[in-house]
C-alpha positions as CSV (number, residue, x, y, z in Angstrom):
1,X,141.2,121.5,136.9
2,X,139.5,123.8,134.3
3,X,139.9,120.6,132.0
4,X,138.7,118.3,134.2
5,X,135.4,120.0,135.0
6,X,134.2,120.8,131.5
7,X,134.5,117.4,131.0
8,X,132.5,116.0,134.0
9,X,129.6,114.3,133.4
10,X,127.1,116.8,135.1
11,X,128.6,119.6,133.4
12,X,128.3,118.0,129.4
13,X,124.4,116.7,130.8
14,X,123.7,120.7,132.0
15,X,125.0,122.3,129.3
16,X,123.7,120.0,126.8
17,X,120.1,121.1,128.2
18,X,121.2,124.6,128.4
19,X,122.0,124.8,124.7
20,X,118.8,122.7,123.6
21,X,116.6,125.1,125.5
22,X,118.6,128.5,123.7
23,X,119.4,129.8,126.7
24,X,120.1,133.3,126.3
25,X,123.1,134.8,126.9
26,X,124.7,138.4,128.0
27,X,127.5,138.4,125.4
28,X,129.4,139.4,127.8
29,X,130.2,142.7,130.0
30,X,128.7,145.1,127.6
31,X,125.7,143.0,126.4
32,X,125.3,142.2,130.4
33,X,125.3,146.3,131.2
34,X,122.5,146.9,128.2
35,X,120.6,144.0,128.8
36,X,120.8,145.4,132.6
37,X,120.0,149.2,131.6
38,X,117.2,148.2,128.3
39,X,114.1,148.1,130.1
40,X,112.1,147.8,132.8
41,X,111.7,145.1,135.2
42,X,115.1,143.6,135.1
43,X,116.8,142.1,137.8
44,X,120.3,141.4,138.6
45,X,120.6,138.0,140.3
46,X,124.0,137.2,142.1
47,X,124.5,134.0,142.9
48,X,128.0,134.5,145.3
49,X,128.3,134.5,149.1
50,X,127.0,137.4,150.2
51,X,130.8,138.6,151.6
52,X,131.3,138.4,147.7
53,X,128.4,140.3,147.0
54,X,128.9,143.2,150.0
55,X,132.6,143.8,149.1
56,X,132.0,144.5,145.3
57,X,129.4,146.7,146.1
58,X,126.9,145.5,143.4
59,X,123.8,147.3,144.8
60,X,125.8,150.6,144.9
61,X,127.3,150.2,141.3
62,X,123.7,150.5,140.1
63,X,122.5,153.2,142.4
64,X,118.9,152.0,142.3
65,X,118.3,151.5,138.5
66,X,118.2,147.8,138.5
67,X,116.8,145.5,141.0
68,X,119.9,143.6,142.2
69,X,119.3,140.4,144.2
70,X,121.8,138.2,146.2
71,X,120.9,134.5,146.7
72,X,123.5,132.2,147.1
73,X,123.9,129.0,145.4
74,X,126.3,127.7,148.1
75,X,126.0,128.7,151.4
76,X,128.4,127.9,154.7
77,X,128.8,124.5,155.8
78,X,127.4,123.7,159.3
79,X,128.5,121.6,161.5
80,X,125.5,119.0,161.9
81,X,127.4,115.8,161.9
82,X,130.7,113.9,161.9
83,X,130.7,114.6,158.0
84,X,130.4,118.1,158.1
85,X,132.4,118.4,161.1
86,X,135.1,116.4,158.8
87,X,134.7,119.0,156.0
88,X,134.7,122.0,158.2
89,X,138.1,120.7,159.7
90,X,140.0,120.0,156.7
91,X,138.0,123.7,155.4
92,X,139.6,125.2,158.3
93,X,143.1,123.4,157.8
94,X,143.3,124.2,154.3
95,X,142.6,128.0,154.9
96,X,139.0,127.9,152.9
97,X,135.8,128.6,153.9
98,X,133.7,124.9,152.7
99,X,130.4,125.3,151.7
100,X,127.7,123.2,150.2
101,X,124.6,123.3,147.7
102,X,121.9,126.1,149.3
103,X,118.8,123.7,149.1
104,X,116.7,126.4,149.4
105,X,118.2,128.4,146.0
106,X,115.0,128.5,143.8
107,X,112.3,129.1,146.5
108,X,114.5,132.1,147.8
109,X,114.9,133.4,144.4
110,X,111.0,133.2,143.6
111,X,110.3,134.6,147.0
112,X,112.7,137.6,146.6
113,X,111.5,138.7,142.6
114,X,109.5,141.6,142.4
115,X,106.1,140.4,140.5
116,X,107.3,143.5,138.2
117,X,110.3,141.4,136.9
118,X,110.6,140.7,132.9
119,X,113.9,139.5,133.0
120,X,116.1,137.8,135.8
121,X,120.4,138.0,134.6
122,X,121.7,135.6,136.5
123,X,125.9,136.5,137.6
124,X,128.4,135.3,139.7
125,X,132.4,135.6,139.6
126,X,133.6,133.6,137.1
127,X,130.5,133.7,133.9
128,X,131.3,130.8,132.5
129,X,130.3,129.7,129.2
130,X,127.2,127.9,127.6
131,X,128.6,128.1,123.9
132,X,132.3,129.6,124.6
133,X,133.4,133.1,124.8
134,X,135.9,135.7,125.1
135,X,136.3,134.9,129.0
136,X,136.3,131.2,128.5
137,X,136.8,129.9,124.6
138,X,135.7,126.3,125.4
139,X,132.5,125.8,127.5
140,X,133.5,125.8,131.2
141,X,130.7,125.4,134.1
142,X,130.3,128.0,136.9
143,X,128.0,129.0,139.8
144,X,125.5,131.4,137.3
145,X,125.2,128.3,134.9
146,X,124.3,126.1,137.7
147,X,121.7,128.4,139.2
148,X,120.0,129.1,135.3
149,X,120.1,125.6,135.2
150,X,118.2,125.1,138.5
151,X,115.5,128.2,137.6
152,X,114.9,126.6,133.8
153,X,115.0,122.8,135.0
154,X,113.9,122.8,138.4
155,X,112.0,125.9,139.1
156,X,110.4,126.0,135.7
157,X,110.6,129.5,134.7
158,X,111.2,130.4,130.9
159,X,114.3,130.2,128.8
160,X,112.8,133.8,127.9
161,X,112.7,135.0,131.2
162,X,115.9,133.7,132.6
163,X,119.2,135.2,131.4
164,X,123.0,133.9,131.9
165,X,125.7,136.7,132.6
166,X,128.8,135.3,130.8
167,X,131.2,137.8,131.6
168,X,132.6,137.9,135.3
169,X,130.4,140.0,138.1
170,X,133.7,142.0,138.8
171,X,133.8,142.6,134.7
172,X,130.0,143.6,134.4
173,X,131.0,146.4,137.3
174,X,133.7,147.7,135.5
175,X,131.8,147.8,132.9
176,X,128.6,150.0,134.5
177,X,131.2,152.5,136.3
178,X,132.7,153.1,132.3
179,X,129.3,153.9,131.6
180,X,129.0,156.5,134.4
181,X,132.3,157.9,133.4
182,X,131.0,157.9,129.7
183,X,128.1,159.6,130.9
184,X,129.9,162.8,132.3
């Protein structure tokens, strides 16, 4: 499946742009945790469901010294017609949770940044990879290179500005509570 997506159309198109614009990169966990804790006015965007977001605890793992936001890029299908009624059926059937594309994802983000903000990191569960990685060798797509690819294409913020978090969300934590553990 991996494969098969890296090699979809929309994926080679996005990170095609991605890589022309030099999007910047965490490099992963650690480069995501002092990118995170380097200055002022960064903000932690997570782009997962909120459950996601509540059961990791991300706002807690930073215990107020990063501005952690949670828009999803996928939110819960509703049932609005005999399509979505189709798709929440088979959802249901299959044991999953279907969601689709949160049409609102840039507006919410630019309404929920402090004016403060230097930098947005942009994270979700998987990373993904622009260029390839320790987490994924060969480019693969993911819900944080999506939404970069929304803010820089569609939103028009900066390449400068906007940051993708390569390493997984659950990696990046891990990472922040070795810090705290460093730090005693």
């Amino acid at each position: 499946a991996a494969a098969r997506a890296a090699d979809d159309p929309r994926w080679v198109k996005l990170r095609s742009e991605l890589q022309s614009r030099s999007t910047q990169v965490t490099g992963g966990a650690r480069g995501a945790r002092e990118a995170l804790n380097g200055s002022e006015g960064v903000v932690l965007l997570d782009v997962r469901p909120q459950e996601e977001h509540e059961e990791d605890g991300v706002a807690a793992a930073f215990d107020g010294s990063v501005t952690v936001l949670n828009v999803p890029l996928f939110v819960r299908t509703e049932a609005k017609d005999l399509t979505s009624g189709i798709k929440l059926l088979l959802g249901k059937s299959l044991g999953i949770t279907p969601t689709d594309e949160n049409k609102a994802f840039a507006q919410e983000v630019r309404a929920a940044l402090p004016a403060s903000a230097t930098k947005l990191v942009v994270a979700c569960g998987f990373g993904g990879s622009i260029y390839g990685n320790e987490y994924s060798p060969s480019t693969a797509p993911s819900r944080s290179i999506t939404a970069v690819g929304k803010l820089l294409m569609e939103a028009g913020y900066e390449s400068s500005f906007v940051c993708h978090c390569d390493a997984p969300m659950r990696e990046l934590l891990a990472a922040m509570a070795d810090e705290k553990a460093d730090a005693l």
